[in-house]
C-alpha positions as CSV (number, residue, x, y, z in Angstrom):
1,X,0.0,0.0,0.0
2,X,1.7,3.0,-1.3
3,X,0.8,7.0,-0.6
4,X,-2.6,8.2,-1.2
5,X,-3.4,9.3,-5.2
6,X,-4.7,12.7,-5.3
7,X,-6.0,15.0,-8.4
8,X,-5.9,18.4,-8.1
9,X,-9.3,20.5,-8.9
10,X,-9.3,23.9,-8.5
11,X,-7.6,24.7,-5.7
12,X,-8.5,21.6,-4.1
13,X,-7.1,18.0,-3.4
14,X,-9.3,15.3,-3.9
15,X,-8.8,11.5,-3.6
16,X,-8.2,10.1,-7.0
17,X,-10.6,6.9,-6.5
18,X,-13.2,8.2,-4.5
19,X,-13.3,11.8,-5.5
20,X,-13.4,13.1,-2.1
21,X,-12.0,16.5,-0.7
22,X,-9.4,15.9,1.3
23,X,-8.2,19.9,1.5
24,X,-8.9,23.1,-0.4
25,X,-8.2,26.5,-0.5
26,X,-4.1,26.4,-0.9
27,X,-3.0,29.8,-2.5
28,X,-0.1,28.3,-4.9
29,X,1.0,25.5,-6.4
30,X,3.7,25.4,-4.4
31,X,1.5,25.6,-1.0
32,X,0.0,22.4,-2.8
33,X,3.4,20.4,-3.4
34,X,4.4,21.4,0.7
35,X,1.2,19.7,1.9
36,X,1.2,16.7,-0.5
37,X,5.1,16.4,0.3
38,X,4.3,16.0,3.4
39,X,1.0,14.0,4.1
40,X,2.0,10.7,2.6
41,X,-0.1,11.8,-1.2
42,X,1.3,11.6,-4.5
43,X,0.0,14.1,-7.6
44,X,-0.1,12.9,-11.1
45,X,3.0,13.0,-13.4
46,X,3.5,16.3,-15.1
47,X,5.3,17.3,-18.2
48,X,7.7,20.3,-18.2
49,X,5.1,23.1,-18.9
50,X,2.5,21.6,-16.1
51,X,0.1,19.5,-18.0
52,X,-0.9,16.3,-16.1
53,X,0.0,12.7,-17.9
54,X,-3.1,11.0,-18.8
55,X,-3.7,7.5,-20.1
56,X,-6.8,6.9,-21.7
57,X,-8.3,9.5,-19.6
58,X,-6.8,8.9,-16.3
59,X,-3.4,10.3,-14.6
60,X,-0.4,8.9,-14.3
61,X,1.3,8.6,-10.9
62,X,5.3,8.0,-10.8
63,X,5.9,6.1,-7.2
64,X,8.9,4.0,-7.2
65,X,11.8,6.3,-9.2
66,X,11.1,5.9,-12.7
67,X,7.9,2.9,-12.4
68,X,4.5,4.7,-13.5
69,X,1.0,3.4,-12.8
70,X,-2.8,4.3,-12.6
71,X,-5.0,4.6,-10.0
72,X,-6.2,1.3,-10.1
73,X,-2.1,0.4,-9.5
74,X,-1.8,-1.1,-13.1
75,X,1.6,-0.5,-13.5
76,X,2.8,1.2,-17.0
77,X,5.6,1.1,-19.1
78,X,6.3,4.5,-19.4
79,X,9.2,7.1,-20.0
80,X,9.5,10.7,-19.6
81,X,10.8,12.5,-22.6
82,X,13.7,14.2,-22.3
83,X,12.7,16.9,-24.4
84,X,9.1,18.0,-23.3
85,X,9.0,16.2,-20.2
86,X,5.8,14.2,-21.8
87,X,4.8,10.9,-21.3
88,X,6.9,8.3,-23.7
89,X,4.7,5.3,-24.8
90,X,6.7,1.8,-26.3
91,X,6.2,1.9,-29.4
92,X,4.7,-1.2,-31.2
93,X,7.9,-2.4,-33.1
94,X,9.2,-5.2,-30.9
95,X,13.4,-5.5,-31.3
96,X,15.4,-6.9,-29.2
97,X,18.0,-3.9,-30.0
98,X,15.9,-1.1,-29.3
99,X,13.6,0.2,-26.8
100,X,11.5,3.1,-28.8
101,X,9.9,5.3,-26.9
102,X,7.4,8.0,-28.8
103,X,6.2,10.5,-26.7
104,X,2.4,11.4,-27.0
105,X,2.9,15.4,-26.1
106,X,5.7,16.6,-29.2
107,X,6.2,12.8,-31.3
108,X,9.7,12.9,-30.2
109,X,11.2,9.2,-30.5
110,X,14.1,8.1,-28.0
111,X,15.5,5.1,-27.0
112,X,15.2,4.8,-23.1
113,X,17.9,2.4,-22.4
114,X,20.2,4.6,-24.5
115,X,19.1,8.0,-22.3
116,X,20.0,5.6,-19.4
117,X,22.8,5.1,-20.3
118,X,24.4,8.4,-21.4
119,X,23.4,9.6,-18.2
């Protein structure tokens, strides 16, 4: 059992499965991040300019370094791209060589294992 998934609405926090408030009226984003940082939550994933990741309609929560999964705690092979800060889907060529990664926000195409490893 991992930290509670939240969405953000407004300026609220709600529960991600049940859609319940858990706390509203925070002035910033920042003020936000502080209180999830520090009541055992989690936010979606978000890409460099803010947007939320969303697969097939629902976010994207990042809770073990780089292992993504949804709020039912399917667990998604996912990449952040390192131009965008998107969300990076496998693409459907299956190679033992390669690891393609397309992301869904710009179409950029990487190769995770490679990013890995220049790192």
């Amino acid at each position: 059992m991992g930290p509670t998934k939240v969405v953000v609405e407004g300026n609220g926090l709600y529960d991600a499965v049940s859609g319940k408030l858990i706390k509203e009226g925070f002035a910033s984003r920042h003020e936000l991040e502080d209180y999830v940082n520090h009541h055992y939550l989690v936010l979606p994933v978000v890409d460099n300019a803010g947007r939320p990741w969303s697969l097939d309609g629902k976010p994207v929560y990042c809770l073990r370094g780089v292992q993504y999964e949804t709020v039912s705690d399917e667990r998604l092979h996912l990449a952040r791209c390192p131009d965008c800060g998107g969300m990076g889907i496998r693409s459907d060529e299956f190679t033992v060589e390669s690891d393609c990664i397309r992301c869904t926000a710009c179409g950029h195409e990487f190769d995770a294992r490679l990013e890995m490893m220049e790192t």
